[in-house]
N, C-alpha and C positions, 0 to 999 in steps of 0.2 A: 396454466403452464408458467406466466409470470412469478406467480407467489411459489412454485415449486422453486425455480430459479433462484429467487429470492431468499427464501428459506436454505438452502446448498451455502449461497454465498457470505448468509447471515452466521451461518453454522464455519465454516470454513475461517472467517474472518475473529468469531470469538475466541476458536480453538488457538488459532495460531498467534492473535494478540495476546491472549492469558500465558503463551508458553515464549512471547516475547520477553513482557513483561516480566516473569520468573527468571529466564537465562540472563537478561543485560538491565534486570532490574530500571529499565526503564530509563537507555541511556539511548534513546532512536533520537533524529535530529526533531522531530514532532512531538507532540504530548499524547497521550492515551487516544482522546478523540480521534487526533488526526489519524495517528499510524490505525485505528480501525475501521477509517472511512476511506482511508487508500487499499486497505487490503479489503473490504466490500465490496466497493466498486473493480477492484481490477480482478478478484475469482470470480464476480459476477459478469462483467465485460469478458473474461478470459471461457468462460468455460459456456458463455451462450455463443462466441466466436468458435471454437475449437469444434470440431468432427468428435461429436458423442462417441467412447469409448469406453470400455469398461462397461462394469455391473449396473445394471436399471435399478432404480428405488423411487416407487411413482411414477414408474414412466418415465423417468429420466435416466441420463447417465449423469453420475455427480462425480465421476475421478478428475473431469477435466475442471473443474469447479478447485477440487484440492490441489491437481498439478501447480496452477497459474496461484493460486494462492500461498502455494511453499515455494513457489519461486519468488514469486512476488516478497516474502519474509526473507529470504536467503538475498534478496538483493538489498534490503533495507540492513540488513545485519553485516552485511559487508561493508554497506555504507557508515556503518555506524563506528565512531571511532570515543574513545575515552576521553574525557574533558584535560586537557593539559592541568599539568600543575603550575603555579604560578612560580616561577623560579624566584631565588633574590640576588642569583647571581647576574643575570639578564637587567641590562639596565636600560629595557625601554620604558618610554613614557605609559605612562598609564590612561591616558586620552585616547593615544594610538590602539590600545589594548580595546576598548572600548567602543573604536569606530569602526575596527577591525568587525569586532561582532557583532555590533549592530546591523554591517552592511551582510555579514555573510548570514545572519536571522531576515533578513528582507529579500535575500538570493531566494534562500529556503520557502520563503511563504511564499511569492512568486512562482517557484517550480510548483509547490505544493495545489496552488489555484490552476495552475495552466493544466499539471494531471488529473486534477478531478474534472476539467473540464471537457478534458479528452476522453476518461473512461466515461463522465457521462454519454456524454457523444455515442461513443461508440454501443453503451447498451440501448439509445434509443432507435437507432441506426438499423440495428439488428432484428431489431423487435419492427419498427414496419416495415423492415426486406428488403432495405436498401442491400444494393451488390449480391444477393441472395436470390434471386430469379424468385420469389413470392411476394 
C-alpha cells in the first residue's frame, strides 16, 4: 500500500511540475527540485490524509492524491510573482537591492524546510495510525 501511495504521489507531482514548468517557465520561488519535493510530499501527505474518493486503481482511490496536488500547484502559482525590472529611474542603493533579497531567499528556504518538515510528519503520522484509531 505504501509504494501504491507513493507511486499516485510520484505520478501527481511530475505531471503537475512538467506543466508548471511549461506555463511560468520556471519562475516558482524554488528551483525544479524543490517545487517537486513540496508537491510529492503534500499529494502524498494530502491524499493518504483525505477520505478515499473517487475511482480505485490498485486498490486505491488516487483523485485525492491529484486534488491536494492541483491545489497544492494553484497555491504555488499564485505565489509566484515575476522578477521586477530593475528601474533607472528608482534611485535606491544597490546594496539595499541586495539585502532585500538575500533576506527574503533565507525567509523562503526557511518556509521551504519547516513544510517539508511538516508534510513529512504528517505521512509518517498516518502510516502508523496516529489520530486514526489503527
Amino acid at each position: 500500500m505504501y509504494f501504491i501511495h507513493f507511486f499516485f504521489a510520484l505520478f501527481v507531482a511530475l505531471v503537475f511540475t512538467a506543466l508548471f514548468i511549461a506555463v511560468f517557465r520556471l519562475r516558482s520561488p524554488w528551483g525544479i527540485v524543490e517545487l517537486f519535493a513540496i508537491l510529492l510530499l503534500a499529494s502524498w501527505a494530502g491524499g493518504i490524509w483525505l477520505v478515499p474518493a473517487g475511482p480505485a486503481l490498485w486498490g486505491t482511490a488516487w483523485l485525492p492524491f491529484v486534488l491536494v496536488g492541483l491545489i497544492a500547484i494553484l497555491i504555488i502559482a499564485a505565489a509566484t510573482v515575476p522578477e521586477p525590472e530593475e528601474s533607472t529611474v528608482e534611485l535606491i542603493d544597490a546594496d539595499k537591492r541586495a539585502i532585500k533579497r538575500k533576506s527574503a531567499k533565507r525567509a523562503l528556504g526557511a518556509f521551504f524546510w519547516v513544510l517539508l518538515a511538516i508534510l513529512v510528519a504528517a505521512i509518517i503520522l498516518r502510516y502508523i495510525g496516529w489520530m486514526s484509531g489503527t
